[in-house]
C-alpha positions as CSV (number, residue, x, y, z in Angstrom):
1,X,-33.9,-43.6,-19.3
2,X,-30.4,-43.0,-18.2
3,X,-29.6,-40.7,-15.5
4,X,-26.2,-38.6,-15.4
5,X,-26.1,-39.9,-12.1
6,X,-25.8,-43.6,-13.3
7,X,-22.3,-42.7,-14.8
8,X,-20.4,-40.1,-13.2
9,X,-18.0,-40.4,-15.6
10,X,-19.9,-38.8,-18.2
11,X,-19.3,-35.1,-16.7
12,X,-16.0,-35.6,-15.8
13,X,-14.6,-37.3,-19.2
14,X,-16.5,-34.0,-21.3
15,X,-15.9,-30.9,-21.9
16,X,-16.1,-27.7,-19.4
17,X,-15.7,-24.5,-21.2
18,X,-14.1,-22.0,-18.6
19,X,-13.0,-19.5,-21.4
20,X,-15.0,-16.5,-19.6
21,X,-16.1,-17.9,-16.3
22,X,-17.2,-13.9,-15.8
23,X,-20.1,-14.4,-18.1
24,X,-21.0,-18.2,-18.7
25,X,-19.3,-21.6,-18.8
26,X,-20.4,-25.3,-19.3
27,X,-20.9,-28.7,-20.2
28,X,-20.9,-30.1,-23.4
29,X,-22.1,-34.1,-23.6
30,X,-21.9,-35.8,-27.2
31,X,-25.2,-37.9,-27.7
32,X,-23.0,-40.9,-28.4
33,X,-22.2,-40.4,-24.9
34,X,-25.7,-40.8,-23.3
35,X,-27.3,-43.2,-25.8
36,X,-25.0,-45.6,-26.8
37,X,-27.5,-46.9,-29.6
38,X,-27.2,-45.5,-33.2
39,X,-30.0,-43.4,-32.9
40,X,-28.0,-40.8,-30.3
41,X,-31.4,-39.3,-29.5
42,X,-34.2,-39.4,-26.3
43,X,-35.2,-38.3,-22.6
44,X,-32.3,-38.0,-19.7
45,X,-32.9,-36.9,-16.3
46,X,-30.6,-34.4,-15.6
47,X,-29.6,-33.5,-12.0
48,X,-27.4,-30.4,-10.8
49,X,-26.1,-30.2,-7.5
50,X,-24.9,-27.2,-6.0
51,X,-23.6,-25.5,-3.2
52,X,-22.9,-21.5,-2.6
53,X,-18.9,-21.6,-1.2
54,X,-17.9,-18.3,-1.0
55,X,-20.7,-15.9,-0.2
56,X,-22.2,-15.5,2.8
57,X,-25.4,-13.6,1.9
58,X,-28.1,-14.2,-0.4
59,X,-28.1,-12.3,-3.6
60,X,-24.5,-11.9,-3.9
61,X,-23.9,-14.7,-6.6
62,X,-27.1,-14.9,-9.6
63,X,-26.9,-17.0,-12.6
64,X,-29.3,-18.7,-15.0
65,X,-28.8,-22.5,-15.8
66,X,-29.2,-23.4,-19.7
67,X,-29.6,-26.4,-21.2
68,X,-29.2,-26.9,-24.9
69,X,-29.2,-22.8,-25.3
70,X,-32.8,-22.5,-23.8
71,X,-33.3,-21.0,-19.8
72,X,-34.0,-24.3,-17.4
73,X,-33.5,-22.0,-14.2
74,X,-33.2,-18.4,-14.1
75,X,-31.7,-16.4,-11.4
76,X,-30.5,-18.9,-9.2
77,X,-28.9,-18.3,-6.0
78,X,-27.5,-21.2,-4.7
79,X,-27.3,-19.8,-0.9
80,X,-30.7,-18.7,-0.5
81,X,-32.2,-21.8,-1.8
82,X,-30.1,-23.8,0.1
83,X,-30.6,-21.8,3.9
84,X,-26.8,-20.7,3.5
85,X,-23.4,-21.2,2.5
86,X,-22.1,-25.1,2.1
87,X,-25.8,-26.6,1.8
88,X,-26.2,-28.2,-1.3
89,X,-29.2,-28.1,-3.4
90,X,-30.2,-30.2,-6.0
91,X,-32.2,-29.4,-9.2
92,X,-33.9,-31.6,-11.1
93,X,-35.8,-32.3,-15.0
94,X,-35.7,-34.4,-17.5
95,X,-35.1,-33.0,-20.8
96,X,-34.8,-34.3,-24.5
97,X,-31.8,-34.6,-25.9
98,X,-31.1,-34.5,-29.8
99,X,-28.4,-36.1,-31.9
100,X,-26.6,-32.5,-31.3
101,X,-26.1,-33.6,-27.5
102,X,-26.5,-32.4,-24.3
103,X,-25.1,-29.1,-23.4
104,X,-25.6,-27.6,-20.0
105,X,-24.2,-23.4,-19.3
106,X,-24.0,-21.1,-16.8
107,X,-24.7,-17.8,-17.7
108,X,-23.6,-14.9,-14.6
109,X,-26.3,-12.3,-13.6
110,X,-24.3,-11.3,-10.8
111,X,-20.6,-12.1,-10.2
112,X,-19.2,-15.6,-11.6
113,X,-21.3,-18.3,-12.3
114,X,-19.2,-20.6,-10.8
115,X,-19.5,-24.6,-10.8
């Protein structure tokens, strides 16, 4: 099973949709991308790391993480699960991935939900 984390490349070279960073943004990873054989389909271990720069109490910032349109964290806030501002946190699950892809989104519950 491949990691995201094995090829750093693979967020960086896909698209981030930033058209209305007020309500959600994203990933979107082509299966092509992660499994290079022709069957484009299986398990990755997906791993988000973040860290709350801006706000200095908990609360301020809320969003929900999805992956592939379904809620893989809800409510998040980054500074309180991380003991304050500039600690990084790390979430962590494997998840299938169909010949669709991987897409990971941000939706805001309070303020942006900015990666």
């Amino acid at each position: 099973m491949e990691t995201l984390s094995s090829n750093p490349l693979l967020l960086t070279t896909h698209t981030f949709d930033t058209s209305d960073l007020s309500t959600s943004s994203g990933y979107t990873i082509p299966a092509a991308a992660l499994f290079p054989s022709e069957h484009h389909k299986g398990d990755v271990c997906l791993q988000i790391v973040l860290s709350e720069l801006t706000f200095s109490t908990k609360g301020s910032r809320l969003f929900d993480i999805l992956v592939n349109g379904k809620v893989w964290a809800r409510r998040v806030d980054v500074y309180e699960l991380g003991g304050g501002r500039q600690k990084p946190i790390v979430l962590q699950r494997c998840v299938a991935v169909g010949k669709e892809g991987l897409r990971v989104g941000f939706a805001a519950v309070r303020e942006e939900a900015s990666v």
